[in-house]
DRENZATOR-980590 format. One record per residue: residue number from 1; chain; x, y, z of N, C-alpha, C in turn. Coordinates in pm, 1 decimal. Example, Ala and Ser with C-alpha at 12.3 -4.5 7.8 and 13.67 -1.06 7.14 Angstrom:
<pt i="1" ch="A" n_u="1319.0" n_v="-569.0" n_w="780.0" ca_u="1230.0" ca_v="-450.0" ca_w="780.0" c_u="1320.0" c_v="-330.0" c_w="780.0"/>
<pt i="2" ch="A" n_u="1285.0" n_v="-225.0" n_w="708.0" ca_u="1367.0" ca_v="-106.0" ca_w="714.0" c_u="1290.0" c_v="3.0" c_w="787.0"/>
This chain:
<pt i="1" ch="A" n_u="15793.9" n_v="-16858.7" n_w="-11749.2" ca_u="15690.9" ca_v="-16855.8" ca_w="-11647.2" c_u="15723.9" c_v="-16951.5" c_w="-11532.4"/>
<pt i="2" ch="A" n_u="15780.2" n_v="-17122.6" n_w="-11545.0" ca_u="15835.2" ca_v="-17171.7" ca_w="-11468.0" c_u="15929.8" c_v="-17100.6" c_w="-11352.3"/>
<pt i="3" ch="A" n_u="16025.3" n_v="-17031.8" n_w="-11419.1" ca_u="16088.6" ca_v="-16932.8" ca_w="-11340.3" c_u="16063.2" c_v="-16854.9" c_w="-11225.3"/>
<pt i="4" ch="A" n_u="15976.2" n_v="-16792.3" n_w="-11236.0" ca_u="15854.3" ca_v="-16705.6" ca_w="-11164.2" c_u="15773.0" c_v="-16815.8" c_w="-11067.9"/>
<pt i="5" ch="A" n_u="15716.4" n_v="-16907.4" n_w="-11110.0" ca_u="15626.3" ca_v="-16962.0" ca_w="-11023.5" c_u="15757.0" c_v="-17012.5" c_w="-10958.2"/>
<pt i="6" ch="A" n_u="15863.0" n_v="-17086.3" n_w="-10967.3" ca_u="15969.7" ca_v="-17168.8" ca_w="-10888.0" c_u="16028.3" c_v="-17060.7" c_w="-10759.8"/>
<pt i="7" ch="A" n_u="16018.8" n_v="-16929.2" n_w="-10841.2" ca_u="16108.8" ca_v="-16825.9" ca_w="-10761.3" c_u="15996.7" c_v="-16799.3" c_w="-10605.5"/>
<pt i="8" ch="A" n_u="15839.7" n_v="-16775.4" n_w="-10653.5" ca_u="15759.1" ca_v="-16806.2" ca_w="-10569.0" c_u="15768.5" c_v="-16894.3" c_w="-10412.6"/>
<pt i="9" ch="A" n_u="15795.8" n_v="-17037.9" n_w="-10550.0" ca_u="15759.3" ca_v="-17142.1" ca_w="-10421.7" c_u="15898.0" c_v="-17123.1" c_w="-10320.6"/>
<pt i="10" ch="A" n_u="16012.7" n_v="-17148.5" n_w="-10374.8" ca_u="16106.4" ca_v="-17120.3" ca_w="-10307.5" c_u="16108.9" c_v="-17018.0" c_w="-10207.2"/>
<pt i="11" ch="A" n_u="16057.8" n_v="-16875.4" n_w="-10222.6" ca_u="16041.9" ca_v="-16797.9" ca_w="-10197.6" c_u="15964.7" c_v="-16790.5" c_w="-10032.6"/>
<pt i="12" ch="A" n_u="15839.6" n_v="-16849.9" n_w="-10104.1" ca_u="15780.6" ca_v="-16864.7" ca_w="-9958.5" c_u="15831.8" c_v="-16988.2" c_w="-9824.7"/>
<pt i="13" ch="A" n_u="15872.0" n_v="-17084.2" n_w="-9920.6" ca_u="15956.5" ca_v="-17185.2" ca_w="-9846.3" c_u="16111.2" c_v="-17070.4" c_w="-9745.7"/>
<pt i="14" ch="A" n_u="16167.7" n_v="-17019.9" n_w="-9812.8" ca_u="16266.4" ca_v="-16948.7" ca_w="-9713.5" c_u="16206.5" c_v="-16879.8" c_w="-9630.7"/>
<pt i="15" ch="A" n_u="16110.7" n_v="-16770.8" n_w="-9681.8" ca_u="16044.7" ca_v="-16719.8" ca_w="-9579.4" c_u="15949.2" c_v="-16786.3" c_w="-9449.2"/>
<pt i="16" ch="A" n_u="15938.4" n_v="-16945.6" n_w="-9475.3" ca_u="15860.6" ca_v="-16985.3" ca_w="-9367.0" c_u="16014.4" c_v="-17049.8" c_w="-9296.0"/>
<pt i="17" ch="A" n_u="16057.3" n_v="-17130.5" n_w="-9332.8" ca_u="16161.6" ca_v="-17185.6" ca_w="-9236.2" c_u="16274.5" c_v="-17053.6" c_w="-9180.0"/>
<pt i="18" ch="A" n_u="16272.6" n_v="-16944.0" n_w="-9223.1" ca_u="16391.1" ca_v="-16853.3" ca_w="-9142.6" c_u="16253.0" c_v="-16745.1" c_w="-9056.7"/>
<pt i="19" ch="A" n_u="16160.3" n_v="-16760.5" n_w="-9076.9" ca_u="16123.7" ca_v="-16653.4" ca_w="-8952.3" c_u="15961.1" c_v="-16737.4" c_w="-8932.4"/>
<pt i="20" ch="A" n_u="15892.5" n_v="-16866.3" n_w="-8945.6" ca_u="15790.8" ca_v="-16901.0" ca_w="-8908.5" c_u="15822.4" c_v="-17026.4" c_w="-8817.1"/>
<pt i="21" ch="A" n_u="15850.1" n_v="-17017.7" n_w="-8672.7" ca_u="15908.6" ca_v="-17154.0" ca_w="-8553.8" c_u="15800.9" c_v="-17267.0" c_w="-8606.2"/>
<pt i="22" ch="A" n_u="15688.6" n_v="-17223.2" n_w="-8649.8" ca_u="15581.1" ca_v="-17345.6" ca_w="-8699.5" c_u="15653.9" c_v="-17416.2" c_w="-8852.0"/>
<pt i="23" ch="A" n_u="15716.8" n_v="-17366.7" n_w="-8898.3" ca_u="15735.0" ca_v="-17392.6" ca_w="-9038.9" c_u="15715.6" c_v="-17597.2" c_w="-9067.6"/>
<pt i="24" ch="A" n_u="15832.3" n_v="-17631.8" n_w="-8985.3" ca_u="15863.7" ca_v="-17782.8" ca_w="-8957.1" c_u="15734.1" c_v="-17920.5" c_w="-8974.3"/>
<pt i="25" ch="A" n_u="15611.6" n_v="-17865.7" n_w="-8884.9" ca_u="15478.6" ca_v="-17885.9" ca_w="-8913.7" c_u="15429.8" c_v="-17859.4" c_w="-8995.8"/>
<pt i="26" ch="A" n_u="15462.7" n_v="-17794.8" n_w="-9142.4" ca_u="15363.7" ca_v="-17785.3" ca_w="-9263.0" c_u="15450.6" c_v="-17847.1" c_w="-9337.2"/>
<pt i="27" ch="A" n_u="15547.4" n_v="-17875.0" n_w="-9361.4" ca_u="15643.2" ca_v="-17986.0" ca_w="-9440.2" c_u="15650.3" c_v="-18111.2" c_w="-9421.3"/>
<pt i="28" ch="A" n_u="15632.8" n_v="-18204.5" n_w="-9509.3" ca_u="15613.3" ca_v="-18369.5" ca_w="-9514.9" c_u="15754.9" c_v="-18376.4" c_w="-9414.1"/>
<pt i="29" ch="A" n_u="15763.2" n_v="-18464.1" n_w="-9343.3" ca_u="15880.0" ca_v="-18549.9" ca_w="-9238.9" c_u="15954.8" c_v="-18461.9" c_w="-9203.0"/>
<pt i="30" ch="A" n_u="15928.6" n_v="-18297.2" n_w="-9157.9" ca_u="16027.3" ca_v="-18205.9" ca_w="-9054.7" c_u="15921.7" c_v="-18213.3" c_w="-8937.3"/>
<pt i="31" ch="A" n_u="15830.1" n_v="-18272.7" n_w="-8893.7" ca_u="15746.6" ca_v="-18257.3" ca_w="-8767.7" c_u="15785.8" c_v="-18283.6" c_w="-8651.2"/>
<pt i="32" ch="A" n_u="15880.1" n_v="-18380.0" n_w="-8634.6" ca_u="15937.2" ca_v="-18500.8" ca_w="-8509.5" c_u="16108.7" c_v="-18430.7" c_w="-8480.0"/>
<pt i="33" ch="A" n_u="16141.8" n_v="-18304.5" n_w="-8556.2" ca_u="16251.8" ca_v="-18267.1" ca_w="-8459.9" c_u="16250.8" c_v="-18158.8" c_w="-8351.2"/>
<pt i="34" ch="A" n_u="16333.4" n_v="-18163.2" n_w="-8291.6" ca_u="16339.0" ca_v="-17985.3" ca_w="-8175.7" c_u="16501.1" c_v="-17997.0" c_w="-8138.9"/>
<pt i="35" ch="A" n_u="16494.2" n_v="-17902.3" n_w="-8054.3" ca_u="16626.9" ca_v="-17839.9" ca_w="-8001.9" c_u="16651.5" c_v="-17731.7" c_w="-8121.7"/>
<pt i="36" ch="A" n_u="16826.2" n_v="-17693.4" n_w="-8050.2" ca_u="16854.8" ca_v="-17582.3" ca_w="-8132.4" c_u="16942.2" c_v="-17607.3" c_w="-8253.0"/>
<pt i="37" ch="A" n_u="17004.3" n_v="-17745.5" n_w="-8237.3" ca_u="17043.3" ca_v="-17778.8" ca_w="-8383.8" c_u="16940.6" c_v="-17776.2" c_w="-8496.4"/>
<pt i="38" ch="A" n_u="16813.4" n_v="-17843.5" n_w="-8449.6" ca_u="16714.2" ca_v="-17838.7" ca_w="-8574.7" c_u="16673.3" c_v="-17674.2" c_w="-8591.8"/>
<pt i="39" ch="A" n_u="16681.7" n_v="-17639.3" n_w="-8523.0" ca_u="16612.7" ca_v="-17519.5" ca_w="-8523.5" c_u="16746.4" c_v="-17438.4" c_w="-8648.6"/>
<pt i="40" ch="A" n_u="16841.6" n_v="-17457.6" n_w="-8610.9" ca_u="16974.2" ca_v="-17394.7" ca_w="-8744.3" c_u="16924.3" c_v="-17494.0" c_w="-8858.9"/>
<pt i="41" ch="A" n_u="16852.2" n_v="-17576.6" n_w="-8867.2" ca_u="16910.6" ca_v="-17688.9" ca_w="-8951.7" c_u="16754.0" c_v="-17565.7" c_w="-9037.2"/>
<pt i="42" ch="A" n_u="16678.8" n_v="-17598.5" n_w="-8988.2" ca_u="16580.9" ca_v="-17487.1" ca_w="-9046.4" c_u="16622.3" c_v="-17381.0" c_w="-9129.4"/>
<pt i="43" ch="A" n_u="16702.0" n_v="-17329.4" n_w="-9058.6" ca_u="16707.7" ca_v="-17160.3" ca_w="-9073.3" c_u="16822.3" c_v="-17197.1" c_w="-9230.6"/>
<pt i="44" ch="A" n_u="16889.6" n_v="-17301.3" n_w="-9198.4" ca_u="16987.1" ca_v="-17336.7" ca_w="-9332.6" c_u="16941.4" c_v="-17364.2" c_w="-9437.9"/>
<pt i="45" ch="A" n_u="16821.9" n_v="-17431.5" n_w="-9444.8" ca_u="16751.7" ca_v="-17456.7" ca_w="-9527.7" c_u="16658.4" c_v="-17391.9" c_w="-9625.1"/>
<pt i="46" ch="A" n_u="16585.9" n_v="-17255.6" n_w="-9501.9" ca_u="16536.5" ca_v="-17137.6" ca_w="-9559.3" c_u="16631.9" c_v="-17064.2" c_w="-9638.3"/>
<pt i="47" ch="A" n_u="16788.3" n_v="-17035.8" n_w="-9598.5" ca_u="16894.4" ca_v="-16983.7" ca_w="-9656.8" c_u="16906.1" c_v="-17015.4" c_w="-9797.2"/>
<pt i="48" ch="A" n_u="16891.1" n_v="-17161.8" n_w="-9808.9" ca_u="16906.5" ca_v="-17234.5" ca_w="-9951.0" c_u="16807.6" c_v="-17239.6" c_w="-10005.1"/>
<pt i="49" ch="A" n_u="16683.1" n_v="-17210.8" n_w="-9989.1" ca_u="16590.5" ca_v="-17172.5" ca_w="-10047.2" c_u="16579.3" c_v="-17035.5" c_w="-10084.6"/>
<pt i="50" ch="A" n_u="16598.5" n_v="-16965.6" n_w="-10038.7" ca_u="16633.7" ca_v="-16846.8" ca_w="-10089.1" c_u="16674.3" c_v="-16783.5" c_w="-10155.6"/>
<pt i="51" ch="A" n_u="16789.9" n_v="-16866.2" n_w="-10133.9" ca_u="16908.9" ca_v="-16868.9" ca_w="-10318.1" c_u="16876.9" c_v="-16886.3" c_w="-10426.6"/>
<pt i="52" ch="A" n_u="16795.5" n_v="-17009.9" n_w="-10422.3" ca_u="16743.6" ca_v="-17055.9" ca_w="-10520.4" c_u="16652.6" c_v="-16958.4" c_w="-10567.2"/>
<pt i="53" ch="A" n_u="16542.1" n_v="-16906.4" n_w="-10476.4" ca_u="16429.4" ca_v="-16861.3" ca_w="-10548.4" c_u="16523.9" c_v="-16705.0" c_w="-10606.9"/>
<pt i="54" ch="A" n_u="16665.2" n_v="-16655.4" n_w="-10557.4" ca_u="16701.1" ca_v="-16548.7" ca_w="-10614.5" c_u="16787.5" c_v="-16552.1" c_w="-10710.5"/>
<pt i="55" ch="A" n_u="16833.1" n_v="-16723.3" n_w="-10769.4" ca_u="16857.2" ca_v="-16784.8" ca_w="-10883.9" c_u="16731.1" c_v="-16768.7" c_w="-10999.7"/>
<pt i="56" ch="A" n_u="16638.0" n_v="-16831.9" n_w="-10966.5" ca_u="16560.2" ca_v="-16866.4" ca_w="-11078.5" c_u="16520.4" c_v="-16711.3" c_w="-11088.6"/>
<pt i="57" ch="A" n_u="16491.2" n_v="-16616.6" n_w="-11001.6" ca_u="16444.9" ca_v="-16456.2" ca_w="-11023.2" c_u="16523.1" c_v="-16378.7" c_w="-11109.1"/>
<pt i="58" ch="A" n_u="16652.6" n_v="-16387.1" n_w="-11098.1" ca_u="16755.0" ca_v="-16343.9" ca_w="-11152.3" c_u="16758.6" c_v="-16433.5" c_w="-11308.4"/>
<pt i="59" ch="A" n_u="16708.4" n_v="-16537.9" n_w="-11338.0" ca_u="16731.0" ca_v="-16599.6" ca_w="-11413.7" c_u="16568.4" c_v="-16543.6" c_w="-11534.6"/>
<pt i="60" ch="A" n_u="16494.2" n_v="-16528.8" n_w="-11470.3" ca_u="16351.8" ca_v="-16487.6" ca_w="-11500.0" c_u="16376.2" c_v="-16328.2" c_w="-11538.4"/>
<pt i="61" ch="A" n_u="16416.5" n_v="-16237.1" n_w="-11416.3" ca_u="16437.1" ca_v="-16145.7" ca_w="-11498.1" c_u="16525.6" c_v="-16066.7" c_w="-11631.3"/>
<pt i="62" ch="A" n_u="16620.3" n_v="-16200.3" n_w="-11641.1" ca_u="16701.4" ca_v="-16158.5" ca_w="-11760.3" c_u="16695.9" c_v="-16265.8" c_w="-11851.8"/>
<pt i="63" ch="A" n_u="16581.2" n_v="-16283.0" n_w="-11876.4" ca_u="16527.1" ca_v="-16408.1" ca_w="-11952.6" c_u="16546.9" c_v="-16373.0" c_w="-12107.3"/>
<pt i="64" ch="A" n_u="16594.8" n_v="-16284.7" n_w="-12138.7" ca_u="16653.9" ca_v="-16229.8" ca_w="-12286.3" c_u="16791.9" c_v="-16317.9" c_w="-12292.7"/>
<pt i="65" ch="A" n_u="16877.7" n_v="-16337.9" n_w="-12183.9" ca_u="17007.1" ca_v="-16376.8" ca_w="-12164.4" c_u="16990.6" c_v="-16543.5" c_w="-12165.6"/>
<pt i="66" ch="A" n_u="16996.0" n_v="-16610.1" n_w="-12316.1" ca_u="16947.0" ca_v="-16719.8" ca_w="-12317.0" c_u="17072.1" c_v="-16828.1" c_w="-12234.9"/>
<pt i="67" ch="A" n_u="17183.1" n_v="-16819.7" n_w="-12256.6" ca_u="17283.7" ca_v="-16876.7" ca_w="-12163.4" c_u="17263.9" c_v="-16875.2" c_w="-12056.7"/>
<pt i="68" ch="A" n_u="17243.4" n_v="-16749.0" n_w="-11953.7" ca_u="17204.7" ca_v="-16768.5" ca_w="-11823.3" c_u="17104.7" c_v="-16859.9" c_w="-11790.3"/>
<pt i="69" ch="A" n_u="16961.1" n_v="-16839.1" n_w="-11872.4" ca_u="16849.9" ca_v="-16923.9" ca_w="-11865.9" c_u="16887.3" c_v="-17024.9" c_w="-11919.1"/>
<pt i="70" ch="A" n_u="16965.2" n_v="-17093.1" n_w="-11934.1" ca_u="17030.6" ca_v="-17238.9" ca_w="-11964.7" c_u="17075.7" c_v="-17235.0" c_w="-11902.7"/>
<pt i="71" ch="A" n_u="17170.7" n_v="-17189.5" n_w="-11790.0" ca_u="17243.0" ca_v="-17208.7" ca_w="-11681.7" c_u="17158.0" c_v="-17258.0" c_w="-11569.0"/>
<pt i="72" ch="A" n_u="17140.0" n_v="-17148.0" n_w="-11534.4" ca_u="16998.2" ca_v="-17157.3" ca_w="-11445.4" c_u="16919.1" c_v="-17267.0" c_w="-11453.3"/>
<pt i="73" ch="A" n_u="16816.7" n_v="-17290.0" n_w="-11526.3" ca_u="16723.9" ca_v="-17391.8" ca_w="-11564.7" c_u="16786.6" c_v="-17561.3" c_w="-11568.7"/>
<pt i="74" ch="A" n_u="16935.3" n_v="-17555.4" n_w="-11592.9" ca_u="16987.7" ca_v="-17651.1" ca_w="-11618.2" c_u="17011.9" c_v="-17743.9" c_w="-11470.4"/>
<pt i="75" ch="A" n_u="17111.5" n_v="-17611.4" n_w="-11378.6" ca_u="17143.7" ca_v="-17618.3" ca_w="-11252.7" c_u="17028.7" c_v="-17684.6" c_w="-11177.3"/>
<pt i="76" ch="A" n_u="16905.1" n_v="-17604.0" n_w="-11169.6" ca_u="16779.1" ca_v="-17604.3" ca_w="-11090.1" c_u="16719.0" c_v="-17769.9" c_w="-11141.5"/>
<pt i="77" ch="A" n_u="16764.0" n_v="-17791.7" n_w="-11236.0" ca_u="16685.3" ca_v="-17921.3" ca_w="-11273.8" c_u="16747.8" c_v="-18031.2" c_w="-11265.7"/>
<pt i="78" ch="A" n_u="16860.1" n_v="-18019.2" n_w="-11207.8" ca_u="16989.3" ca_v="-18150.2" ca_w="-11166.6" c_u="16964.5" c_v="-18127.9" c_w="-11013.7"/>
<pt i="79" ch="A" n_u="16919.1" n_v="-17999.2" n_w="-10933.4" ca_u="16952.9" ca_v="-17982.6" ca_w="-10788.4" c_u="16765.5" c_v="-18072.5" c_w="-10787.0"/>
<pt i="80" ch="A" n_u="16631.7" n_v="-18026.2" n_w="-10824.6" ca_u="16584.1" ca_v="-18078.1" ca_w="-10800.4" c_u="16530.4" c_v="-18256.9" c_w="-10802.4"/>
<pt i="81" ch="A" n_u="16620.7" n_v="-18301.9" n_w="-10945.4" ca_u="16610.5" ca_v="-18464.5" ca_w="-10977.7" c_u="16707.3" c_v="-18480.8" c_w="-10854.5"/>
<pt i="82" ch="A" n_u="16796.8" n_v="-18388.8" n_w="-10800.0" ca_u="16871.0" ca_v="-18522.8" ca_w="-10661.3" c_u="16784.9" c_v="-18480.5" c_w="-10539.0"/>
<pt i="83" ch="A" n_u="16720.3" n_v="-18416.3" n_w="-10541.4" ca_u="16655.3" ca_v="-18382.2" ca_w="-10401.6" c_u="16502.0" c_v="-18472.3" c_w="-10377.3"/>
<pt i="84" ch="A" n_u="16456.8" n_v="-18518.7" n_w="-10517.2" ca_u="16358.5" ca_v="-18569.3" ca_w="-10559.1" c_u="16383.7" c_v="-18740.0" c_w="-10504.9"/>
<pt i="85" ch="A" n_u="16509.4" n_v="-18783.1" n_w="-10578.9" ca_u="16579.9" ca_v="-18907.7" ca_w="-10542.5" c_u="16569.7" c_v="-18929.7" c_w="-10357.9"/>
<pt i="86" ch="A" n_u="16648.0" n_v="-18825.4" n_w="-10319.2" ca_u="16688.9" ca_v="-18834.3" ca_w="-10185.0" c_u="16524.0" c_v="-18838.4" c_w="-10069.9"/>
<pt i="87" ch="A" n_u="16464.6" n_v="-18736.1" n_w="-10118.7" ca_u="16326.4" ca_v="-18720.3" ca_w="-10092.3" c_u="16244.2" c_v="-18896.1" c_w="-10065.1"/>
<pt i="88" ch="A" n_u="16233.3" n_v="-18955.7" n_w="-10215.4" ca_u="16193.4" ca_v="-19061.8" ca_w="-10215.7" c_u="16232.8" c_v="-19149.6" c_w="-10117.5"/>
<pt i="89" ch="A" n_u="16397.3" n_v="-19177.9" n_w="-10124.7" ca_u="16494.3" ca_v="-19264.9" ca_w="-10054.0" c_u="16455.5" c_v="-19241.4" c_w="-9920.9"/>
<pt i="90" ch="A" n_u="16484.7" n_v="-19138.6" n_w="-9861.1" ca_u="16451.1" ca_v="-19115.5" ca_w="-9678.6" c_u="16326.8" c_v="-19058.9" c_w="-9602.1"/>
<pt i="91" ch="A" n_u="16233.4" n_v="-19014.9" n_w="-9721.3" ca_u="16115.2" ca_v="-18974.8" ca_w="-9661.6" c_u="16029.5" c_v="-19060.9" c_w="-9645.8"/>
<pt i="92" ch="A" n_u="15940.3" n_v="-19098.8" n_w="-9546.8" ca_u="15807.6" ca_v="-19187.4" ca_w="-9557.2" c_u="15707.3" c_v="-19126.8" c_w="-9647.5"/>
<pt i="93" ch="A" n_u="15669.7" n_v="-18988.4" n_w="-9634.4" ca_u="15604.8" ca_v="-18879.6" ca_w="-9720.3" c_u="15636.9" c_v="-18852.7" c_w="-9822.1"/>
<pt i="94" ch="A" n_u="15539.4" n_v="-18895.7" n_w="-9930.3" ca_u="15611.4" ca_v="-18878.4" ca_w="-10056.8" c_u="15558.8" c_v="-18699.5" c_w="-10096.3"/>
<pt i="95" ch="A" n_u="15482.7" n_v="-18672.1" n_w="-10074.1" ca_u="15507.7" ca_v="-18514.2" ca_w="-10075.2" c_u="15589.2" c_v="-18435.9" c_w="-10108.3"/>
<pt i="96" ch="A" n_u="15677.9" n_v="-18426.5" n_w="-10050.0" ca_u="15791.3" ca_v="-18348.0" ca_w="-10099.6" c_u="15868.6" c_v="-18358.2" c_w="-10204.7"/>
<pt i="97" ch="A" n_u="15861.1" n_v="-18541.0" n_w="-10217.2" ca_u="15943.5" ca_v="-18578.2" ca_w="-10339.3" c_u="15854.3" c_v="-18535.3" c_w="-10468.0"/>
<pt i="98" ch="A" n_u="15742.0" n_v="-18548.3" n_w="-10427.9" ca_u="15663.8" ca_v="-18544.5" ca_w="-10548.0" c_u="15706.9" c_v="-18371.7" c_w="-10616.8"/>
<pt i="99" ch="A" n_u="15656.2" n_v="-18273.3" n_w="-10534.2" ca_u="15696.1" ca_v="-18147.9" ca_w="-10519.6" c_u="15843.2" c_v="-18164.0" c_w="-10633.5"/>
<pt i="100" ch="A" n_u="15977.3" n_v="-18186.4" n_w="-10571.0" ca_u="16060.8" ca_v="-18173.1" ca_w="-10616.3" c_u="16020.7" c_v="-18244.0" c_w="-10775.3"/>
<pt i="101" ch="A" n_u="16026.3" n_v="-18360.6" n_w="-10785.9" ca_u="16005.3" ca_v="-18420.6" ca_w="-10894.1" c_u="15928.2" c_v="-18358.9" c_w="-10982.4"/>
<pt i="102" ch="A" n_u="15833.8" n_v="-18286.7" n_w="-10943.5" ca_u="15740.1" ca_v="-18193.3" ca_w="-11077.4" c_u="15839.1" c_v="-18034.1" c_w="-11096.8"/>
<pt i="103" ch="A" n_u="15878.5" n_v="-17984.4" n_w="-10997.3" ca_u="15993.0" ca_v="-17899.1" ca_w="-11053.4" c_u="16104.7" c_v="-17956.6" c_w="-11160.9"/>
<pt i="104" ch="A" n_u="16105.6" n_v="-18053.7" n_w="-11132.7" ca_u="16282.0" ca_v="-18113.6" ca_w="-11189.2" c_u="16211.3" c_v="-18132.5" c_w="-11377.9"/>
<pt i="105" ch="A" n_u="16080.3" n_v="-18164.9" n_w="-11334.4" ca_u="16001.5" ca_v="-18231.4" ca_w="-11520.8" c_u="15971.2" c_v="-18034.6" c_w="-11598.3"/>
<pt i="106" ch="A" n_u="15901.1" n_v="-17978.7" n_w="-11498.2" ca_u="15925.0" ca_v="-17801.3" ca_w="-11546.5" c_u="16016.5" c_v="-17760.0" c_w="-11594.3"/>
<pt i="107" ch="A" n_u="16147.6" n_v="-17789.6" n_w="-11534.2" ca_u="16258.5" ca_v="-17726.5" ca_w="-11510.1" c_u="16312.8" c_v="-17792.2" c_w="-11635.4"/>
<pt i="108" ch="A" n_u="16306.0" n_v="-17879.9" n_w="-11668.7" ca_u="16390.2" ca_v="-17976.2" ca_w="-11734.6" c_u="16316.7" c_v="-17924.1" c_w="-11852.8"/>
<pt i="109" ch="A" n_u="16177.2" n_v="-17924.3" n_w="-11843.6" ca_u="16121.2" ca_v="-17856.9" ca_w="-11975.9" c_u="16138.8" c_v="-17745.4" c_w="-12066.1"/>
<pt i="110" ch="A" n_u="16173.3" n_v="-17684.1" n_w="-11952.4" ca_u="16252.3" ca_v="-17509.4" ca_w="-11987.1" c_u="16321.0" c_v="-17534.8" c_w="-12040.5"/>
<pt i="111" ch="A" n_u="16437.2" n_v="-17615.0" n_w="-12010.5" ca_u="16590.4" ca_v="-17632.6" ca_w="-12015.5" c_u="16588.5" c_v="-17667.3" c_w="-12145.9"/>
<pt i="112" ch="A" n_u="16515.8" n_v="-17785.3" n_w="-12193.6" ca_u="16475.1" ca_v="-17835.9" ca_w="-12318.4" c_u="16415.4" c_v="-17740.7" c_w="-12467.0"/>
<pt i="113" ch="A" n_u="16338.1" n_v="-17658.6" n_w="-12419.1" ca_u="16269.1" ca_v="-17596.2" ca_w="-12497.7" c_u="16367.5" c_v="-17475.9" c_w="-12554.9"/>
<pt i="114" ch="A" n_u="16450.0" n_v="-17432.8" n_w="-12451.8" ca_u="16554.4" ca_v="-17332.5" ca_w="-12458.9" c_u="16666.9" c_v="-17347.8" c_w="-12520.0"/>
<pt i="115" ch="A" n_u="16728.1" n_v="-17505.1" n_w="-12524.3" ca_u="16813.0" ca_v="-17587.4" ca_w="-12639.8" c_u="16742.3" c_v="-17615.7" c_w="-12773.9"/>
<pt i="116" ch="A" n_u="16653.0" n_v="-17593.8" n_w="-12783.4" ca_u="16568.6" ca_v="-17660.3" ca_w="-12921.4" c_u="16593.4" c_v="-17506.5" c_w="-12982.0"/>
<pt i="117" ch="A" n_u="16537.6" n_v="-17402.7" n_w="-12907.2" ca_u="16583.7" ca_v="-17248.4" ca_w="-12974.4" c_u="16681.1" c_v="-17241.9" c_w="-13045.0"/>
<pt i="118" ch="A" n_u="16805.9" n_v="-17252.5" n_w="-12970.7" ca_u="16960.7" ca_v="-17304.3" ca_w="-13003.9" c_u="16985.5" c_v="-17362.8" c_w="-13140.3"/>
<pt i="119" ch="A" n_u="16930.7" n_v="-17501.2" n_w="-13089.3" ca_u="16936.7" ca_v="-17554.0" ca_w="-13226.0" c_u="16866.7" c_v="-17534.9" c_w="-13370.1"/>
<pt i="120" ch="A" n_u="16747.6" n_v="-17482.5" n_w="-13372.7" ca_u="16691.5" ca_v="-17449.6" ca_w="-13471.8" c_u="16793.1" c_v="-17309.0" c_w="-13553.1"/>
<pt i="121" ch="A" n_u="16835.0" n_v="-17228.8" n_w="-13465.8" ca_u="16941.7" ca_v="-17149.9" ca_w="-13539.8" c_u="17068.5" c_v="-17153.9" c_w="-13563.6"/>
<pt i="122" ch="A" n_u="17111.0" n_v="-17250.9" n_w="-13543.8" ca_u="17255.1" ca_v="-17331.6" ca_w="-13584.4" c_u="17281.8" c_v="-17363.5" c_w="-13677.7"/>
């Protein structure tokens, strides 16, 4: 279920930074840039969000494929503990970090619960 809701948030996150020019203003500390570098720096960001949410989708819909969903879940929960870190480190707004940081404890939960499977049949 993590999967699904992550694929969501991500989801709408790409879709606001690659086609909403407001996007910058609803995100903790993107308010104070312009020009057309920020404006790519956006659109890069929606890109990588995107991925992600068509990682964890892909990972959700073949959620029978317990390796992948250890792949997946594993990946997603190392990308969000450094984004969480970095978040903290350079943002004044803890918002976002927080955000990341409750994905990374989900994610990590999955990841966890999905090795315990593993091991109980070993």
């Amino acid at each position: 279920m993590i999967l699904l809701i992550h694929t969501l948030i991500e989801g709408i996150v790409a879709l606001l930074f690659l086609f909403y020019p407001g996007a910058p203003d609803l995100v903790p500390g993107f308010s104070d840039g312009q020009g057309q570098s920020y404006a790519m720096l956006m659109n890069m960001y929606g890109l990588a969000a995107g991925v992600l949410a068509a990682l964890s989708l892909v990972a959700y819909l073949k959620k029978d494929n317990r390796e992948l969903v250890l792949n997946v879940t594993g990946i997603l929960t190392i990308f969000h503990i450094g984004m969480a870190i970095v978040q903290g480190l350079q943002n004044p707004d803890a918002r976002a970090m927080l955000l990341h940081f409750l994905l990374a404890i989900f994610m990590g939960g999955q990841y966890v619960n999905q090795r315990k499977k593993d091991w109980r049949s070993a």
